[in-house]
N, CA, C and O of each residue as an XYZ file, in Angstrom:
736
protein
N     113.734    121.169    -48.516
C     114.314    122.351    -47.918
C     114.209    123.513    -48.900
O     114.526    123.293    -50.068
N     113.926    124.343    -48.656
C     113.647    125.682    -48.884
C     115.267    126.380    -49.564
O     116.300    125.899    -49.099
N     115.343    127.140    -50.301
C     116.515    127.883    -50.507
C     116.164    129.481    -50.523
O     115.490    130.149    -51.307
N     116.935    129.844    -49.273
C     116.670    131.310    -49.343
C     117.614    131.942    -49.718
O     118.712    131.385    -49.738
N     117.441    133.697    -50.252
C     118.749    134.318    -50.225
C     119.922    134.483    -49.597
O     121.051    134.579    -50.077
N     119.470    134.514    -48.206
C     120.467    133.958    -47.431
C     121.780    133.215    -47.621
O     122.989    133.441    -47.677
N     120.834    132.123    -47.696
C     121.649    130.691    -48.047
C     122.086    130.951    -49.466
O     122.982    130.178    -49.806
N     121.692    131.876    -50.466
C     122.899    132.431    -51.791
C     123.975    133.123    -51.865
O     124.933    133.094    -52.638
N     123.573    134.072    -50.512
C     124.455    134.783    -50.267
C     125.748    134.270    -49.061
O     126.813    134.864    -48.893
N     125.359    133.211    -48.439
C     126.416    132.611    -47.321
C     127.354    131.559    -48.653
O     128.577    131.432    -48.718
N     126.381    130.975    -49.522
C     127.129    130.321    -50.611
C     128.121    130.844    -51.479
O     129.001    130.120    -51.943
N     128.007    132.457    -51.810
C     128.636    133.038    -52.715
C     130.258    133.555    -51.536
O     131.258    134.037    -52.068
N     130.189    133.351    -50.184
C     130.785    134.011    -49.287
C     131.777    132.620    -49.224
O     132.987    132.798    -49.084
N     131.242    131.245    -49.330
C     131.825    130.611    -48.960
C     132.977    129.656    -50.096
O     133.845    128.820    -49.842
N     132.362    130.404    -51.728
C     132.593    130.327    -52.415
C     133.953    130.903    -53.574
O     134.618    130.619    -54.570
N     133.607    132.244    -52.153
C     134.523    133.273    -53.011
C     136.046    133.170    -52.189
O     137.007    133.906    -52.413
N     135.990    132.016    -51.147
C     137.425    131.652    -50.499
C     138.142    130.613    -51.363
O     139.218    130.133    -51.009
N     137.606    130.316    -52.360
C     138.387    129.075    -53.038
C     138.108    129.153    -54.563
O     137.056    129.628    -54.990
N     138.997    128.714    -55.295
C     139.470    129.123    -56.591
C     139.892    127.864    -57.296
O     140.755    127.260    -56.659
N     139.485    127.205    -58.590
C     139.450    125.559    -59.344
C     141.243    125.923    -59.120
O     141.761    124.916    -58.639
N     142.316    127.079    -59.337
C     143.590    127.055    -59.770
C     143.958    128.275    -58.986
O     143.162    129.200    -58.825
N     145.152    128.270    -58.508
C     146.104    129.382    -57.830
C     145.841    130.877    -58.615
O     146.243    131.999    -58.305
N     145.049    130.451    -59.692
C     145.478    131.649    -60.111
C     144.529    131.990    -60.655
O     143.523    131.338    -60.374
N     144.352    133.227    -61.752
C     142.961    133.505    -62.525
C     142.774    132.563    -64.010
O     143.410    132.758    -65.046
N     141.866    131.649    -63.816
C     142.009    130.771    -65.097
C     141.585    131.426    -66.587
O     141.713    130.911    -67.697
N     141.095    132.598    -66.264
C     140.986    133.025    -67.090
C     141.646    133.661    -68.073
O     141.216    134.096    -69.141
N     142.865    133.679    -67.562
C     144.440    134.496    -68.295
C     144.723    133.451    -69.006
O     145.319    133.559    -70.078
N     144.297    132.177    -68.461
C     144.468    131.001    -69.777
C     143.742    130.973    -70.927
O     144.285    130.542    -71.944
N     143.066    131.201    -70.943
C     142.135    131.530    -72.442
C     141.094    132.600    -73.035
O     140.154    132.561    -73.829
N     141.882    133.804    -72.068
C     140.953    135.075    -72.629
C     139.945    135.527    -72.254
O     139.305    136.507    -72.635
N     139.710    134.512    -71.163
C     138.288    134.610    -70.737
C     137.051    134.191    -71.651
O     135.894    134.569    -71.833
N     137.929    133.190    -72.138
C     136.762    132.389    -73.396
C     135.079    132.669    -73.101
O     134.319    133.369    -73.770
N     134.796    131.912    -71.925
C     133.379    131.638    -71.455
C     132.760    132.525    -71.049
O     131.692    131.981    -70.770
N     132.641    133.809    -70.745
C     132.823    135.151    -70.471
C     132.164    135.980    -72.085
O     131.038    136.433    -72.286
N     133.389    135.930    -73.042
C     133.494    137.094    -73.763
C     133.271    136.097    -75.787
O     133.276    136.611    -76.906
N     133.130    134.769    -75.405
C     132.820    133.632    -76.354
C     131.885    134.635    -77.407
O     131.003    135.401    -77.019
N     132.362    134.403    -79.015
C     131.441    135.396    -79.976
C     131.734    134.827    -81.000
O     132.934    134.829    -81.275
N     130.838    134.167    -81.899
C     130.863    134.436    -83.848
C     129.333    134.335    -84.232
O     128.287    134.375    -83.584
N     129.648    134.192    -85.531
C     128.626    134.192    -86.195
C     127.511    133.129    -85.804
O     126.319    133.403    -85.667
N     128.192    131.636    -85.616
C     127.097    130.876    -85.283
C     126.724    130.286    -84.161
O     125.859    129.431    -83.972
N     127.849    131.107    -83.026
C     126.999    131.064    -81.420
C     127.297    132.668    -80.886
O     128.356    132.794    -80.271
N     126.533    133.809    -81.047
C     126.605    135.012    -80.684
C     126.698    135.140    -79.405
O     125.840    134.554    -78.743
N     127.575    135.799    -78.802
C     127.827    136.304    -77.348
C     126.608    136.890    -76.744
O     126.779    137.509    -75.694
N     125.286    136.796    -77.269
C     124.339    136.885    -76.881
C     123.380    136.075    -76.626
O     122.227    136.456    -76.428
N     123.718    134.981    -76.606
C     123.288    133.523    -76.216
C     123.677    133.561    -75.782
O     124.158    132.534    -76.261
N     124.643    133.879    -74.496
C     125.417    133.066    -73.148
C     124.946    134.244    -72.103
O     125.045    135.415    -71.737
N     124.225    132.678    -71.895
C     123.207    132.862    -70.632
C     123.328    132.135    -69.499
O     123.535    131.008    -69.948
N     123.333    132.050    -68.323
C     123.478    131.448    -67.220
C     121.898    131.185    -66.539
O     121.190    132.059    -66.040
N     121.644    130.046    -66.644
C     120.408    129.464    -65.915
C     120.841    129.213    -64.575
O     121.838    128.593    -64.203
N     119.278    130.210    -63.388
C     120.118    129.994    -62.156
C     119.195    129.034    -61.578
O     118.239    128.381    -61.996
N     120.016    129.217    -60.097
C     119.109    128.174    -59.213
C     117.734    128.812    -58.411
O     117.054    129.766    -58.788
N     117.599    128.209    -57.524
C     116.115    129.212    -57.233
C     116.556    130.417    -55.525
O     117.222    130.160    -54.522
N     115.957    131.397    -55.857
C     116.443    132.652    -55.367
C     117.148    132.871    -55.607
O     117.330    133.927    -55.001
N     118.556    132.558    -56.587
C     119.387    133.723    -57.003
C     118.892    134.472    -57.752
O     119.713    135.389    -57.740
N     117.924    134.834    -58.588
C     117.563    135.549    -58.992
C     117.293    136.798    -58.389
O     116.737    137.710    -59.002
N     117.647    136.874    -57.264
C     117.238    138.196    -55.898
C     118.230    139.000    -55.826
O     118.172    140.196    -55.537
N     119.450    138.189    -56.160
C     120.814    139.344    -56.110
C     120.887    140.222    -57.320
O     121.359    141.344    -57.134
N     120.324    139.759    -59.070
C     120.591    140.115    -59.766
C     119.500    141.627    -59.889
O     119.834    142.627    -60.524
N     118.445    141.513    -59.284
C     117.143    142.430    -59.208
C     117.469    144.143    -59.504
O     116.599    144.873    -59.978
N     118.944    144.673    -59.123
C     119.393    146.193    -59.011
C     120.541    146.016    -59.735
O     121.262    147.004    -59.598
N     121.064    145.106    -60.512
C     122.103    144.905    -60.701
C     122.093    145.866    -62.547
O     121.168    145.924    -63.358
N     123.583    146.501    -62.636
C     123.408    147.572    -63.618
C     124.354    146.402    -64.674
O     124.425    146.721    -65.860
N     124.883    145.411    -64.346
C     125.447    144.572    -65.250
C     125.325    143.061    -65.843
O     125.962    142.323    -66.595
N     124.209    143.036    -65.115
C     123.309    141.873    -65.466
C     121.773    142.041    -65.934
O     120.840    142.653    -65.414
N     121.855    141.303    -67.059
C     120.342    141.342    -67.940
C     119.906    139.921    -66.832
O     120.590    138.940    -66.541
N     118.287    140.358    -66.328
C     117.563    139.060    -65.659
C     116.679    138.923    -66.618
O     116.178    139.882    -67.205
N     116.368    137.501    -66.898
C     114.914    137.032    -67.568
C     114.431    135.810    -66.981
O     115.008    135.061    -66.193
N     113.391    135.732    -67.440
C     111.803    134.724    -66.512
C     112.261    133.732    -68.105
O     112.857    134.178    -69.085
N     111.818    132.529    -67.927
C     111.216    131.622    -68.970
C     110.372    130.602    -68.432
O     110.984    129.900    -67.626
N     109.055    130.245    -68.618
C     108.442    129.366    -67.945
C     108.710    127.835    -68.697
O     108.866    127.535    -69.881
N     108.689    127.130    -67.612
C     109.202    125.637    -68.146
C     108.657    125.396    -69.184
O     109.041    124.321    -69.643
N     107.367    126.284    -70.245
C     107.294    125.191    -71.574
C     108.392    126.437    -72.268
O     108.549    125.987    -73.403
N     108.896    127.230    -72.223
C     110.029    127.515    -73.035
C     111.168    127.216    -73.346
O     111.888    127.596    -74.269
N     111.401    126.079    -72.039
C     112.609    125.493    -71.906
C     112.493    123.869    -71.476
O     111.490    123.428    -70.916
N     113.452    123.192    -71.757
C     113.751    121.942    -70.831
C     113.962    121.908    -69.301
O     115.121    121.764    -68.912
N     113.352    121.979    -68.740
C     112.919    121.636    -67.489
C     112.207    120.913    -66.493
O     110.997    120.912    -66.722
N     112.603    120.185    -65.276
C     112.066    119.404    -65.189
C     110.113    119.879    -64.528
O     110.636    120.526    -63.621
N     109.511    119.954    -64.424
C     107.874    119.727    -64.319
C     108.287    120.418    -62.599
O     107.730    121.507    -62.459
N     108.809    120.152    -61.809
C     108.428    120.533    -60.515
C     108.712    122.431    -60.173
O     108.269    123.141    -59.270
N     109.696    122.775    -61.424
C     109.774    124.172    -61.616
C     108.544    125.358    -62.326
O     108.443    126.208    -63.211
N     107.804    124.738    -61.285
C     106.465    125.451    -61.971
C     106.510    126.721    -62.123
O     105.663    127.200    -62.877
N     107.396    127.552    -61.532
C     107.404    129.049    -61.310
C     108.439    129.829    -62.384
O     108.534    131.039    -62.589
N     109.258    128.599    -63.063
C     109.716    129.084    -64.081
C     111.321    128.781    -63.722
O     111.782    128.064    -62.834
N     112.103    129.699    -64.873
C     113.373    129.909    -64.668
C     114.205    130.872    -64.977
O     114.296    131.191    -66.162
N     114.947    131.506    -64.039
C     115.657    132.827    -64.163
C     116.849    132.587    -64.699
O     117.294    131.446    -64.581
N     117.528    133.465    -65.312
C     118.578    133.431    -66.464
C     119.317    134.909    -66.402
O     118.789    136.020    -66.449
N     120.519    134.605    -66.298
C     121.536    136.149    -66.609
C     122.214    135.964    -67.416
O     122.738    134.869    -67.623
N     122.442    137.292    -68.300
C     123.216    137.529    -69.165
C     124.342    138.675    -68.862
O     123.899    139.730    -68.407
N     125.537    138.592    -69.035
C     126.574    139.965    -68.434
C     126.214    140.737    -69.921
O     126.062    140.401    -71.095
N     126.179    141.972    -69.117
C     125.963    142.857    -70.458
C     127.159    143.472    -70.911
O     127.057    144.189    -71.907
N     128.356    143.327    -70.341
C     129.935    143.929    -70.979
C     130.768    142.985    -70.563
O     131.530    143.287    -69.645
N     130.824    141.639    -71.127
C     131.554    141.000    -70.321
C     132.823    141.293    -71.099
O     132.866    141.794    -72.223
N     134.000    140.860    -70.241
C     133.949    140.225    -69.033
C     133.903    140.849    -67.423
O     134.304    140.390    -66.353
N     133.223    142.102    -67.795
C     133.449    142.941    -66.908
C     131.783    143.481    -66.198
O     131.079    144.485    -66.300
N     131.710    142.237    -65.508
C     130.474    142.047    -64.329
C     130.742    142.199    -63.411
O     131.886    142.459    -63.038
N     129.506    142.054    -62.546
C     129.773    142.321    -61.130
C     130.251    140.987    -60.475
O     129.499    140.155    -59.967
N     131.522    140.909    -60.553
C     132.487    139.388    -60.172
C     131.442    138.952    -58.533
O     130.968    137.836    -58.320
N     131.337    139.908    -57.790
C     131.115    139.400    -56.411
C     129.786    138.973    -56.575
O     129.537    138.668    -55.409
N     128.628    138.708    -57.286
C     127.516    138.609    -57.701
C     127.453    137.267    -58.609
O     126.370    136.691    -58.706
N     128.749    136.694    -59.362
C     128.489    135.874    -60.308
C     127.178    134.766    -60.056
O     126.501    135.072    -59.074
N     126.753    133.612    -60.745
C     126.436    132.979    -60.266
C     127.048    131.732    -59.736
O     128.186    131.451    -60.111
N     126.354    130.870    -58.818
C     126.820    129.970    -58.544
C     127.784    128.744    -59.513
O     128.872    128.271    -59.183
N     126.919    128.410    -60.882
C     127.440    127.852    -62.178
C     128.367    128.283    -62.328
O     129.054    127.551    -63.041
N     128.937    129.298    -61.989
C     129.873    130.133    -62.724
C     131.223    130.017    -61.205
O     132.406    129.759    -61.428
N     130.920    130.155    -60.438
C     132.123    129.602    -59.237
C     131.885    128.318    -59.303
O     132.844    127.974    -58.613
N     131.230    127.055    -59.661
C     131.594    126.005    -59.556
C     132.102    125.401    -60.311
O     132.630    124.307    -60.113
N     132.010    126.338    -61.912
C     132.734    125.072    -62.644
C     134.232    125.206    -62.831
O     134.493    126.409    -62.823
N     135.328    124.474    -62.997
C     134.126    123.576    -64.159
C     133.859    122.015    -63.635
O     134.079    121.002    -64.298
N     133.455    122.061    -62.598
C     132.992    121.026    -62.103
C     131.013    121.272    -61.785
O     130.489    122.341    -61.470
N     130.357    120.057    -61.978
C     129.002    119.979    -61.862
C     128.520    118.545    -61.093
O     129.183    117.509    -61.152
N     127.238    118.684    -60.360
C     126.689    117.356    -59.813
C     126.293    116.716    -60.667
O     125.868    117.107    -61.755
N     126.371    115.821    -60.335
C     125.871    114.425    -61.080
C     124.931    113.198    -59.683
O     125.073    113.220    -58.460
N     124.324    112.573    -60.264
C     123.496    111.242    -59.264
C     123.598    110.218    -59.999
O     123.224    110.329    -61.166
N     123.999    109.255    -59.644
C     124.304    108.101    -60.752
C     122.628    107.657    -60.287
O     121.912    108.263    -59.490
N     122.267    106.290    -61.144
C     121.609    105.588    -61.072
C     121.016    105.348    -60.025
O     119.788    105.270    -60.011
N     122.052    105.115    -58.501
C     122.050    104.623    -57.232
C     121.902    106.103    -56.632
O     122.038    105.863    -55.433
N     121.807    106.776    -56.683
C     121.478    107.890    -56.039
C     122.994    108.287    -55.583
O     122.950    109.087    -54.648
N     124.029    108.027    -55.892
C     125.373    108.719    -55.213
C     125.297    110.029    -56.151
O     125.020    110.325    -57.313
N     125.752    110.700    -54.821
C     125.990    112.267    -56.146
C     127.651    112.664    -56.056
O     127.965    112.944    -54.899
N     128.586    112.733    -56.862
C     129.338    112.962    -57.398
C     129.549    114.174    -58.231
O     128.654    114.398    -59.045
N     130.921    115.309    -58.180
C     131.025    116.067    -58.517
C     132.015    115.451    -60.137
O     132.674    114.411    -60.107
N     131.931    116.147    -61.129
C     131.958    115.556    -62.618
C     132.906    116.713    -63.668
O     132.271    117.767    -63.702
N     133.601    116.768    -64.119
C     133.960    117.955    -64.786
C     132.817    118.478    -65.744
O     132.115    117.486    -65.937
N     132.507    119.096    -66.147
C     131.076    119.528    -67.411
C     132.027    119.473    -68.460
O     132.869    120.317    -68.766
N     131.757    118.251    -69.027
C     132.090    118.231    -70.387
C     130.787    118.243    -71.409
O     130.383    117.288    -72.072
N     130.225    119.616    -71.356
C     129.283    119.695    -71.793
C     129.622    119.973    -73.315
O     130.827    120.115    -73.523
N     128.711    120.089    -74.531
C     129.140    120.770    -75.661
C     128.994    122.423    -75.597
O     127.953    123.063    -75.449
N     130.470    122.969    -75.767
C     130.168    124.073    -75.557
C     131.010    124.956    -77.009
O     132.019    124.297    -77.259
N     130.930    125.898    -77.761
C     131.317    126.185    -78.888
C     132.816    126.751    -78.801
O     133.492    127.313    -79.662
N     133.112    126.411    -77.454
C     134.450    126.706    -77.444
C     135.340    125.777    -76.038
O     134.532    125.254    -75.272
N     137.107    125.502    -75.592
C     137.358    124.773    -75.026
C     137.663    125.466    -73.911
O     138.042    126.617    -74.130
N     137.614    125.109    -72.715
C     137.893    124.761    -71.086
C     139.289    124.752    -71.323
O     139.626    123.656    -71.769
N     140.267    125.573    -71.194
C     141.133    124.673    -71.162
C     141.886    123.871    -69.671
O     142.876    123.141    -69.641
N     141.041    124.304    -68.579
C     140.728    123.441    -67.496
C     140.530    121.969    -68.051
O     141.354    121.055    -68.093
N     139.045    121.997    -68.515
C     139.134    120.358    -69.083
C     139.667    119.963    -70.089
O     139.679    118.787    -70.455
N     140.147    120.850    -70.633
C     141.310    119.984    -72.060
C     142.310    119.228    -71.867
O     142.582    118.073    -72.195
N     142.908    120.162    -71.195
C     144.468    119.970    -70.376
C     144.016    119.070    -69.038
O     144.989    119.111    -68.284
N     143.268    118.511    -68.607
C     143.219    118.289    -67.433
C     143.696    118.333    -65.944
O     144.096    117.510    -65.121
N     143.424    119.909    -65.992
C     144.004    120.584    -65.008
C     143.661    119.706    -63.387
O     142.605    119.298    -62.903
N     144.820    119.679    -62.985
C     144.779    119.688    -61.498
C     143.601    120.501    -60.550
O     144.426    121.350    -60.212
N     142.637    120.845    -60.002
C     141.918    120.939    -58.916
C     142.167    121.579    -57.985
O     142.362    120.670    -57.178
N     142.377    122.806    -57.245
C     142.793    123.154    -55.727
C     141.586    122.203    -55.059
O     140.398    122.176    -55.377
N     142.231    121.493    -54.106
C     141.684    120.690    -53.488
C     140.381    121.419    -52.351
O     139.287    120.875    -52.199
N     140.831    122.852    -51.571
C     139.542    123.388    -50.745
C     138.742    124.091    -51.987
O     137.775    124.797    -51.702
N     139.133    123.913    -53.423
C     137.870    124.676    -54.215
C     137.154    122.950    -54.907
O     136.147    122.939    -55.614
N     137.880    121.707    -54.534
C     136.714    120.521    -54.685
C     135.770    119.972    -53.565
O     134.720    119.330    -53.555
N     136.656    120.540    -52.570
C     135.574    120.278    -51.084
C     134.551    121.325    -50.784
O     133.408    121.019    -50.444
N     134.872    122.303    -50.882
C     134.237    123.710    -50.830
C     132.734    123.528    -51.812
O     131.612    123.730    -51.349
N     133.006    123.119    -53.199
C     132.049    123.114    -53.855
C     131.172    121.558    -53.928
O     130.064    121.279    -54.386
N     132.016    120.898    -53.390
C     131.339    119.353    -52.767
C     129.880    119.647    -52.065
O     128.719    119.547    -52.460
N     130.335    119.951    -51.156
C     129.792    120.708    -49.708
C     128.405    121.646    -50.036
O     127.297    121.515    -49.517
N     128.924    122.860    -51.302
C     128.163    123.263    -51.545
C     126.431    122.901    -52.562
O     125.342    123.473    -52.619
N     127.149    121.423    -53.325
C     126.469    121.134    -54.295
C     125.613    119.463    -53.321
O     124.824    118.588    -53.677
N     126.340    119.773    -52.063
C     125.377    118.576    -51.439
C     124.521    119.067    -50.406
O     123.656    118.443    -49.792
N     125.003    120.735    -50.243
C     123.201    121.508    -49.771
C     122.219    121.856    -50.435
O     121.038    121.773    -50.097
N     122.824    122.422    -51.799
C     121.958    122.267    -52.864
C     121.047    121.525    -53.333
O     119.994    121.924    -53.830
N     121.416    120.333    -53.197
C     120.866    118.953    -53.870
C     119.664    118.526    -52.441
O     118.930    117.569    -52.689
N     119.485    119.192    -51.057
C     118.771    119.090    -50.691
C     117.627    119.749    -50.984
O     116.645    119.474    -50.295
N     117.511    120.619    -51.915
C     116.208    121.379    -52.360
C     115.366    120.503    -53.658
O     115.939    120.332    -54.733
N     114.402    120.147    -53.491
C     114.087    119.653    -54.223
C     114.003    120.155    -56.030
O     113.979    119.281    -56.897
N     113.973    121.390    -56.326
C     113.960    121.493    -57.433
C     115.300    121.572    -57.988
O     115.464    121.414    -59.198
N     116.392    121.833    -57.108
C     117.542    121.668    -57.723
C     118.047    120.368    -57.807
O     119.066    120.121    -58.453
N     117.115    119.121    -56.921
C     117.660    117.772    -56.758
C     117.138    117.581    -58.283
O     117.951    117.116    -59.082
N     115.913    117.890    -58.714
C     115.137    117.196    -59.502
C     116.025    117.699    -61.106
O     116.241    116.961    -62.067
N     116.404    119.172    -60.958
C     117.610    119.566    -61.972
C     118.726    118.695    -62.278
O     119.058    118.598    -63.460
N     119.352    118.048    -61.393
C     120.242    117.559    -61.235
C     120.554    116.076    -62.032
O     121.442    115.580    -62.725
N     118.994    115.642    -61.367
C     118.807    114.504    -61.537
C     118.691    114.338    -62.914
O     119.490    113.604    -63.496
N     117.612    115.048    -63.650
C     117.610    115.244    -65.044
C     118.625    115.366    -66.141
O     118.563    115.004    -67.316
N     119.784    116.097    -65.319
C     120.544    116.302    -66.155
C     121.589    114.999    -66.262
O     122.299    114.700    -67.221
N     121.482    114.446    -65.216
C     122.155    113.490    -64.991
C     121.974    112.444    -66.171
O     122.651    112.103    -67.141
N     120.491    112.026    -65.524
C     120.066    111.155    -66.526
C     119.656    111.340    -68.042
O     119.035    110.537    -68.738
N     120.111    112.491    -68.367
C     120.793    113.019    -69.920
C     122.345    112.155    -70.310
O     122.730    111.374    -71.180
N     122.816    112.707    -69.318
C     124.021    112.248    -69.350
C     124.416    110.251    -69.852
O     124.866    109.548    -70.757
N     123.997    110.217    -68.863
C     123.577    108.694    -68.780
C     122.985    107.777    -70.132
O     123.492    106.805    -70.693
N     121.748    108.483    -70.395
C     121.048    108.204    -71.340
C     121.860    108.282    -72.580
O     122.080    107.228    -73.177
N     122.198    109.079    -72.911
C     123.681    109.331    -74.216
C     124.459    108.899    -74.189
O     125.462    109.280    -74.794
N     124.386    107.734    -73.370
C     126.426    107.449    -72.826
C     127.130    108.298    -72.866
O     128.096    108.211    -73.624
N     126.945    109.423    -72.097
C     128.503    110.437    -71.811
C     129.100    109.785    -71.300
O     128.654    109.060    -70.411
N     130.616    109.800    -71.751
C     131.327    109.323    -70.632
C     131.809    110.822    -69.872
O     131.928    111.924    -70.407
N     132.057    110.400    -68.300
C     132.110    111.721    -67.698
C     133.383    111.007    -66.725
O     133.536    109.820    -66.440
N     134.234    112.220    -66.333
C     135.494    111.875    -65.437
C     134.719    112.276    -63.862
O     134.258    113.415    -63.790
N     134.565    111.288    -62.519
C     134.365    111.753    -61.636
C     135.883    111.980    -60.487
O     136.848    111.309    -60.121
N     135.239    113.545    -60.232
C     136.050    113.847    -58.915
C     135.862    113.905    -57.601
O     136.688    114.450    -56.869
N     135.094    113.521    -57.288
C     134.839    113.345    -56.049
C     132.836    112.718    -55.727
O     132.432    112.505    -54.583
C-alpha cells in the first residue's frame, strides 16, 4: 500500500485528538526532547527521521529544516531506495505543533514485530542523552492515545517500507537483547 499525503494528513488529524497524558508532558521536563543541548550531544543533532510522504508537509514550512540522506548515509533498510527525509525544529520548542511529525505524536510509544510477526506497540526505550520521564516514572497511558496510535501504527505497517523499518528495528532490538515493556 501506497502512503499518500493524504493519509499524513488524516493521521496527523486523527492524532491530534489524543494525548500519551491529560496534560502537556512536557511541563514535566522542560521539554527535554524538544530543546535537549550540551557539549557532547548538540541540539543540533536532533533530528526526526520521517516516514514516507511526510516530507510534503514540511516543503513551505518557515520552522522546519528538511533534509534528503540516501540509504548509504544512513542505516536503512535496502527497500528505501529513494532515500530518507529528516526534520530539524529550528527554535525549538517553538514549531509548527500542528505539523509535528508522526514520531513525535506517537511516542513515547513505538512498533515493534516480534519474531512471529505480531506487532505490538513498546515504550522506546531507546538510548537517548537524556530521560522520558514518561518512561522513567512509568507513566500511565491515556488509553484513546494507545488505541489511537495502535490503529495508527497498524496502517502504517501496511506500507511496505515502513513494514520493512519496523521490522529492522525490531530485529535490532531483539538481536541486543533489549528488554522492552509491551503495551499493547
Amino acid at each position: 500500500m501506497e502512503i499518500t499525503k493524504k493519509h499524513i494528513e488524516k493521521i496527523h488529524e486523527i492524532l491530534n485528538r489524543v494525548s500519551p497524558v491529560d496534560y502537556d508532558c512536557g511541563k514535566l521536563c522542560g521539554e527535554i526532547c524538544c530543546v535537549y543541548d550540551d557539549e557532547d550531544y548538540p541540539n543540533d543533532e536532533l533530528i526526526i527521521y520521517l516516514l514516507p510522504e511526510e516530507e510534503k508537509l514540511y516543503e513551505n514550512s518557515k520552522t522546519f529544516e528538511l533534509k534528503h540522506f540516501t540509504i548509504n548515509e544512513i542505516k536503512y533498510p535496502h527497500s528505501w531506495k529513494n532515500g530518507v527525509y529528516t526534520v530539524k525544529c529550528l527554535n525549538p520548542p517553538r514549531c509548527e505543533r500542528e505539523i509535528r511529525p508522526i514520531q513525535c505524536r506517537t511516542f513515547p510509544l513505538i512498533p515493534h514485530i516480534d519474531k512471529n510477526n505480531h506487532f505490538y506497540l513498546i515504550f522506546d526505550d531507546s538510548q537517548y542523552p537524556y530521560e522520558c520521564p514518561l518512561i522513567k516514572n512509568n507513566f500511565e497511558l491515556n488509553e484513546d492515545f494507545i488505541n489511537e496510535t495502535y490503529k495508527v501504527w497498524r496502517f502504517l505497517l501496511k506500507n511496505k517500507l515502513v513494514y520493512d523499518l519496523v521490522d529492522m528495528d525490531s530485529r535490532k532490538r531483539e538481536n541486543k537483547k533489549i528488554k522492552y515493556k509491551k503495551i499493547r
